[in-house]
N, C-alpha and C positions, 0 to 999 in steps of 0.2 A: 449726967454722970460721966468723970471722965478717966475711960480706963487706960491704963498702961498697956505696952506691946505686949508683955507674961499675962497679965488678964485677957487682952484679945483672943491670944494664942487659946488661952483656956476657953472662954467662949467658943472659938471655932471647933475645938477638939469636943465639947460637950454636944454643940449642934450636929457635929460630923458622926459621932457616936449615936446620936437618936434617929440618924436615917437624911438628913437632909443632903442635897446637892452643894457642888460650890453656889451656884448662884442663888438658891434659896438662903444661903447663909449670907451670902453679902445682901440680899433683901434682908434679914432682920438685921443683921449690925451696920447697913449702909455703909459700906465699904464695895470696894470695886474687888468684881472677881480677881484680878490681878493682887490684890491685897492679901485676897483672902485665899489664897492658894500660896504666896509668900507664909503669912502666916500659919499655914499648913505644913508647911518643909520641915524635915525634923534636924537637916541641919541650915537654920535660915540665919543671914547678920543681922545685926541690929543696921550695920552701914550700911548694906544692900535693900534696904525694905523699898518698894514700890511709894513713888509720890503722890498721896493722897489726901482727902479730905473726908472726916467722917461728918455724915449728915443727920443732928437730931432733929425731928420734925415729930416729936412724941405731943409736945404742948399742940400742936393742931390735929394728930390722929386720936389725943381722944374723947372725945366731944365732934358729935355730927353736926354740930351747928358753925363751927371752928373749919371742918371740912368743906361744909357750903359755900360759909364766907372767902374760901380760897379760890374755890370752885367758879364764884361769880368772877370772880378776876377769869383766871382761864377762859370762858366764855365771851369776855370783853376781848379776851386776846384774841381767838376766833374767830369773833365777829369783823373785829380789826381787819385781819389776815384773809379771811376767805367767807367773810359773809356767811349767805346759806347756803354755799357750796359743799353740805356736806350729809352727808345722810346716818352715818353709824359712828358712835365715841366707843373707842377699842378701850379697856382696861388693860393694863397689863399687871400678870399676879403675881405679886399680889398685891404691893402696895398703890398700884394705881386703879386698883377695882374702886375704892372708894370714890376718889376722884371724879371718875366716869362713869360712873351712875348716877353722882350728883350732878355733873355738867350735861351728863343725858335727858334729866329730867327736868333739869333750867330751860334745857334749850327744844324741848319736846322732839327730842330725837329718840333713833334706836340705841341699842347698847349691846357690847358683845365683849366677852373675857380672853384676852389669850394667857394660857401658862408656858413657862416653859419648863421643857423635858428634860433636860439634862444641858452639860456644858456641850459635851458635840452635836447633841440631834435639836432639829431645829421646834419652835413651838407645838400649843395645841390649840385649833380654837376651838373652843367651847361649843358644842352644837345647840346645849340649852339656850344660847342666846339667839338674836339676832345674825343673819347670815349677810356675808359683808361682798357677796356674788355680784359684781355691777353695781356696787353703792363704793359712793364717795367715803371716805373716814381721817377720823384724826386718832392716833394714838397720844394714849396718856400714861406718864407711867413717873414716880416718883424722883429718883434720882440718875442722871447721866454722866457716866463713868467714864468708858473708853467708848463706849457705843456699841458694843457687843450683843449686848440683847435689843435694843432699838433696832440696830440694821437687821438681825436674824426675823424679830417681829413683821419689820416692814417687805423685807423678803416674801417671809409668808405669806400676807396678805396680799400681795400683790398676786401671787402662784393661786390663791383661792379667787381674785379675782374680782381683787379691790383693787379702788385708785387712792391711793395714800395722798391724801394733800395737804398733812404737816403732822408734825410728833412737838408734843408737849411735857415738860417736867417740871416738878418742883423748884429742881435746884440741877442746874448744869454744870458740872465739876470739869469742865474742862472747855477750848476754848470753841470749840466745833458750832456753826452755825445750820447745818443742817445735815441730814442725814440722806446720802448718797441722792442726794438731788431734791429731796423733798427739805421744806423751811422747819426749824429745828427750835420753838423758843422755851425761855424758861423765867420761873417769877423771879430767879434767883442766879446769877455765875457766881458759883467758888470754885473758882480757878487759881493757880498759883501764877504768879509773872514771877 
């Protein structure tokens, strides 16, 4: 479905009305925070909008068999990249929870959630999970924007006292190859040239 800028705008003001954060919102309408705080502005141009690319990925979130089949790739890409150098598949929430419970359980690995808190403060990791203290990891997480929440993730983990040894997405919306040092890939760039 494809919505116009006044339908976005309206989206955002409805999610923003029910409680969610900016970045919760640009996770369900896959838009990059930057997008979606343009479209927040109550005086925003049409000619100044942020350059973006919106990402549906609805045909493979919904069906868990659809999520697998993507999931095996990611693991090939892993396995590629760093073997079994790796002990814990980070999700990140929310749409890369699926993701990383599937690849967790391909690859008979741990698994651990992070969300994030808001736009200024930095994530949470989940304590129900797996703890990522001295374990190697890969985060996974659905779409990369500006890198906002990838670098803040990887931050985190690192401070808990993990060794990040690559970040994974869906689809890479921009043309960045890894993220502050760590390898950065994805099944997909849409990127603009």
């Amino acid at each position: 479905m494809h919505l116009s800028v006044d339908e976005l705008r309206e989206r955002v003001e409805e999610f923003r009305a029910s409680g969610l954060t900016t970045q919760q919102i640009a996770d369900e309408l896959s838009l990059s925070q930057t997008t979606v705080q343009w479209l927040s502005a109550s005086d925003y141009e049409v000619d100044d909008k942020p350059l973006d690319v919106k990402v549906g990925w609805r045909s493979i979130a919904v069906k868990g068999d659809r999520i697998e089949a993507v999931s095996y790739i990611f693991c090939d890409i892993i396995d590629e990249m760093i073997g079994d150098e790796v002990d814990v598949i980070v999700g990140v929430s929310i749409n890369g929870i699926a993701f990383a419970q599937s690849i967790s359980s391909m690859m008979d690995l741990e698994f651990s959630i992070v969300r994030s808190i808001s736009e200024d403060a930095s994530g949470h990791l989940s304590q129900v999970y797996a703890s990522v203290e001295g374990k190697r990891v890969v985060i996974v997480d659905d779409v990369y924007s500006s890198g906002t929440t990838m670098r803040k993730t990887a931050l985190d983990l690192k401070s808990a006292g993990a060794e990040v040894k690559m970040c994974m997405v869906l689809v890479n919306k921009s043309w960045d190859d890894e993220v502050d040092g760590v390898p950065l890939r994805a099944l997909v760039r849409a990127a603009t040239v």
